[in-house]
C-alpha positions in Angstrom: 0.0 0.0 0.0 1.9 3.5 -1.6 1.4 6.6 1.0 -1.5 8.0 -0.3 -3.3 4.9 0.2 -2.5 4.9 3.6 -3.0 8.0 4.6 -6.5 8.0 3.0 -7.2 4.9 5.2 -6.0 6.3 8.5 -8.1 9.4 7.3 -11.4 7.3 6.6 -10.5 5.2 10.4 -10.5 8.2 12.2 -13.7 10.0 10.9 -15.6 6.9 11.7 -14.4 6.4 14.8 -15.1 9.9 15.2 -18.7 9.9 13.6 -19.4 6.7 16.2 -18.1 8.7 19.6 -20.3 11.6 18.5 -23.2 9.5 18.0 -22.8 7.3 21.2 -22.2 10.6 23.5 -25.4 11.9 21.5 -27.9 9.2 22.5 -25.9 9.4 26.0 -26.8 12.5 26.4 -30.4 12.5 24.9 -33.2 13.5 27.6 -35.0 10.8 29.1 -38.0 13.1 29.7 -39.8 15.3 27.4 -41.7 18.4 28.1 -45.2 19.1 26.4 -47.6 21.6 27.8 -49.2 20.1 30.4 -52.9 18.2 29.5 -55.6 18.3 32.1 -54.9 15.7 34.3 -51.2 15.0 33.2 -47.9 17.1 34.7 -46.5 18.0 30.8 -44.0 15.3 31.1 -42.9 12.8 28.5 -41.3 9.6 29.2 -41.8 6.9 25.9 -44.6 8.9 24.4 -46.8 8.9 27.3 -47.9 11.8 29.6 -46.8 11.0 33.0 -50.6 11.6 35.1 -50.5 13.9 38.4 -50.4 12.1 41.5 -53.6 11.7 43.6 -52.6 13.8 46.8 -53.5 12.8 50.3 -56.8 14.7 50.5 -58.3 11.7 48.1 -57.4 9.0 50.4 -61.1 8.0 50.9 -61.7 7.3 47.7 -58.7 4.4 48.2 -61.2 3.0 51.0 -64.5 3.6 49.4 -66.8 0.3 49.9 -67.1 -0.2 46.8 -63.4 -1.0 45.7 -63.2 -4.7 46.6 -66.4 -5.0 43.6 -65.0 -2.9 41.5 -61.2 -4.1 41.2 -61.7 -7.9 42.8 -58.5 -6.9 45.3 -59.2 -11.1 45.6 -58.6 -12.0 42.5 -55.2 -9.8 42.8 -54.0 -11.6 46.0 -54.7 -14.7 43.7 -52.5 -14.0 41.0 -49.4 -12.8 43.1 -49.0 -16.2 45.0 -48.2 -14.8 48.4 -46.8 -17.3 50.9 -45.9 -17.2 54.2 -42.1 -15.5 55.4 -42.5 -13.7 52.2 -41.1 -10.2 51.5 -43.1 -8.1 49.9 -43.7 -4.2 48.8 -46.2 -2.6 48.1 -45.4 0.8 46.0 -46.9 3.8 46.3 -49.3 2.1 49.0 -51.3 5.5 50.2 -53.5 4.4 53.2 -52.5 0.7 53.1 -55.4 -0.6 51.4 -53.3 -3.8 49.7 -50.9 -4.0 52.5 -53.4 -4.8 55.1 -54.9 -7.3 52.7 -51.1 -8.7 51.9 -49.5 -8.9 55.8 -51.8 -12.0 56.9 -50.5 -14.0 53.8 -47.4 -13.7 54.4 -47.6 -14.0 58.0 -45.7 -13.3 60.9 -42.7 -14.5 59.3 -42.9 -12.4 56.4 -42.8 -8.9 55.8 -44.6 -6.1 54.0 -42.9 -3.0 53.1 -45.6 -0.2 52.5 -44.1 2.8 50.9 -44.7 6.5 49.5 -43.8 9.6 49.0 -46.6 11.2 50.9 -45.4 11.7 54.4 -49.6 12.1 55.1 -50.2 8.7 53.6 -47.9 7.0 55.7 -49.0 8.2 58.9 -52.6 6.7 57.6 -50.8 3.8 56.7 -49.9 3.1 60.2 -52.5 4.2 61.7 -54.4 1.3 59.4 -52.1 -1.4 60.4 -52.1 -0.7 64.4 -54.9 -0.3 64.4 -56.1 -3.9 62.3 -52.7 -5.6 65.1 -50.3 -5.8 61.9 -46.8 -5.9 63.6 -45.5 -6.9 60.3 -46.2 -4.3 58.0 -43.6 -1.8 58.1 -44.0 2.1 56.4 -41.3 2.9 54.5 -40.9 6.8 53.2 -39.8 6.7 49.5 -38.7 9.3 47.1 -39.7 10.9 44.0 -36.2 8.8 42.4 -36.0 5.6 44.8 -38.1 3.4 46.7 -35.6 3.4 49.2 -35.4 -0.4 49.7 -32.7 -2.7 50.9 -30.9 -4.2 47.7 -31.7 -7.7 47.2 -34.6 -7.7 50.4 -37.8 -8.5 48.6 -39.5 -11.6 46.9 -42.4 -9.5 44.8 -43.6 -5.9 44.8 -46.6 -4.7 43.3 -47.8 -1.1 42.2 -51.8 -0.6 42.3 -52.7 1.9 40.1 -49.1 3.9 40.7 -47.0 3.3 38.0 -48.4 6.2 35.5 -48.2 8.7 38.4 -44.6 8.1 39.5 -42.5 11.7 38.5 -39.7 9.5 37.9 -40.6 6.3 36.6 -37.1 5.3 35.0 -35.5 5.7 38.1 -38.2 4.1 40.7 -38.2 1.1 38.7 -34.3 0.9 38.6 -34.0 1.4 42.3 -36.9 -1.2 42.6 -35.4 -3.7 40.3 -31.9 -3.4 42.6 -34.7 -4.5 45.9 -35.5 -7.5 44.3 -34.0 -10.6 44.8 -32.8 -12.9 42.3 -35.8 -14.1 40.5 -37.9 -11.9 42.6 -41.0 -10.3 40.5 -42.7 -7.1 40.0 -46.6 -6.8 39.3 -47.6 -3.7 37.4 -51.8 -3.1 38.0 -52.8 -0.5 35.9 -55.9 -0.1 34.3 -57.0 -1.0 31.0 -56.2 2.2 28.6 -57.7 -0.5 25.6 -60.9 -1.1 26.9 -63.1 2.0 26.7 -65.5 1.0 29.2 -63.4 1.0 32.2 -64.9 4.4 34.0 -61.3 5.8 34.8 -59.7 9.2 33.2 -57.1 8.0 30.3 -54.4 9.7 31.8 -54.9 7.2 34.6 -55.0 4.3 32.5 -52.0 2.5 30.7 -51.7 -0.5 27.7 -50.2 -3.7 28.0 -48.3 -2.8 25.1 -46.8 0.3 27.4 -46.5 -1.1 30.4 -44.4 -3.9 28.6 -42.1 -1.1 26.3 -41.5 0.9 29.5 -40.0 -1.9 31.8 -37.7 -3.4 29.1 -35.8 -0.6 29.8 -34.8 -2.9 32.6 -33.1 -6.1 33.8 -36.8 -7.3 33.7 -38.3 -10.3 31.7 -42.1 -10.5 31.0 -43.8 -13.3 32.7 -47.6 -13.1 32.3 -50.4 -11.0 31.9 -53.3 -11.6 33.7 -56.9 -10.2 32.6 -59.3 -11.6 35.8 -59.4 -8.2 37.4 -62.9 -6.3 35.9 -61.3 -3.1 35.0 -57.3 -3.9 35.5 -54.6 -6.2 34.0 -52.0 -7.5 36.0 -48.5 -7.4 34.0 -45.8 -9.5 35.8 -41.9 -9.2 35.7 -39.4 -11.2 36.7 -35.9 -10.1 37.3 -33.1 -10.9 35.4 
């Protein structure tokens, strides 16, 4: 190969390898989050192509204790599908008054342990209020954050999020720091309800697809397991960690 040649290679080398650095700091750099002006019930922030919904504050905590819940949602039919077992760890995610913790600390027993967390410092003294006052020495509150659950790494067999999920500020960054709770194998249950069917009564900023819920958590070390369509007005999308 004469000089020319070789020159004209090392030339053509190095503007691909610079061309390839540029792009990979590019999509580095590229914002997770997108902002949009804000739609009625969302907070005019993008993550995947969906509107991330405002967060039901602590003033609307009756309506997580209306009667009528267990015959709406069939909170049964969820226990059912998580396969609880006693000594179990569990969390419950954005758990406002402790509706599905309550329900979840008897099946795990007194060897077990549920983890009830949010960010709501309101909700959590409801929470254990709740618990005391239903003798539940084995649910414990657990303050999160708008970017962490703020679980041990590795301390929980399942965690579930009722209706949550499309609310959290942050949901990249919940998810990671809820993947790192898990335990090997350990699973996460997404409840969300159904954005595809048009007669479930719920705002659509509320509501999320299979197909969303599915794109958003393979961002992680998560593998689909099953979705499960028992609930009347929710699906129940499990992961299992990597």
């Amino acid at each position: 190969m004469n000089f020319i040649k070789r020159t004209a290679c090392r030339t053509f080398l190095a503007l691909f390898t610079f061309a390839a650095t540029g792009l990979a700091i590019a999509q580095k750099e590229a914002p997770r989050y997108q902002s949009v002006p804000a739609s009625r019930d969302g907070i005019g922030k993008v993550y995947m192509g969906r509107e991330i919904a405002g967060v039901m504050g602590w003033q609307g905590a009756s309506w997580l204790e209306r009667e009528e819940r267990q015959q709406e949602e069939r909170g049964d039919l969820l226990l059912r599908e998580l396969g609880l077992k006693p000594g179990m760890a569990v969390a419950d995610i954005g758990a406002g008054t402790g509706y599905y913790a309550r329900r979840m600390a008897p099946l795990v027993g007194s060897s077990g342990v549920v983890y009830a967390t949010d960010v709501q410092p309101e909700m959590m003294q409801m929470l254990a209020d709740g618990a005391q006052k239903a003798g539940l020495t084995n649910i414990k509150p657990v303050l999160g954050g708008l970017q962490s659950v703020n679980l041990p790494d590795n301390s929980i067999d399942l965690a579930i999020m009722v209706d949550v999920y499309h609310e959290l500020a942050y949901p990249f960054e919940v998810i990671d720091s809820l993947v790192r709770a898990l335990k090997p194998g350990g699973r996460i249950a997404y409840v969300e309800y159904r954005l595809e069917d048009p007669r479930v009564p719920i705002k659509t900023a509320h509501k999320m697809s299979q197909a969303q819920v599915r794109k958003e958590a393979a961002a992680h070390a998560l593998v689909w397991e099953r979705t499960a369509s028992t609930l009347p007005w929710q699906h129940v999308v499990i992961f299992r960690k990597k």
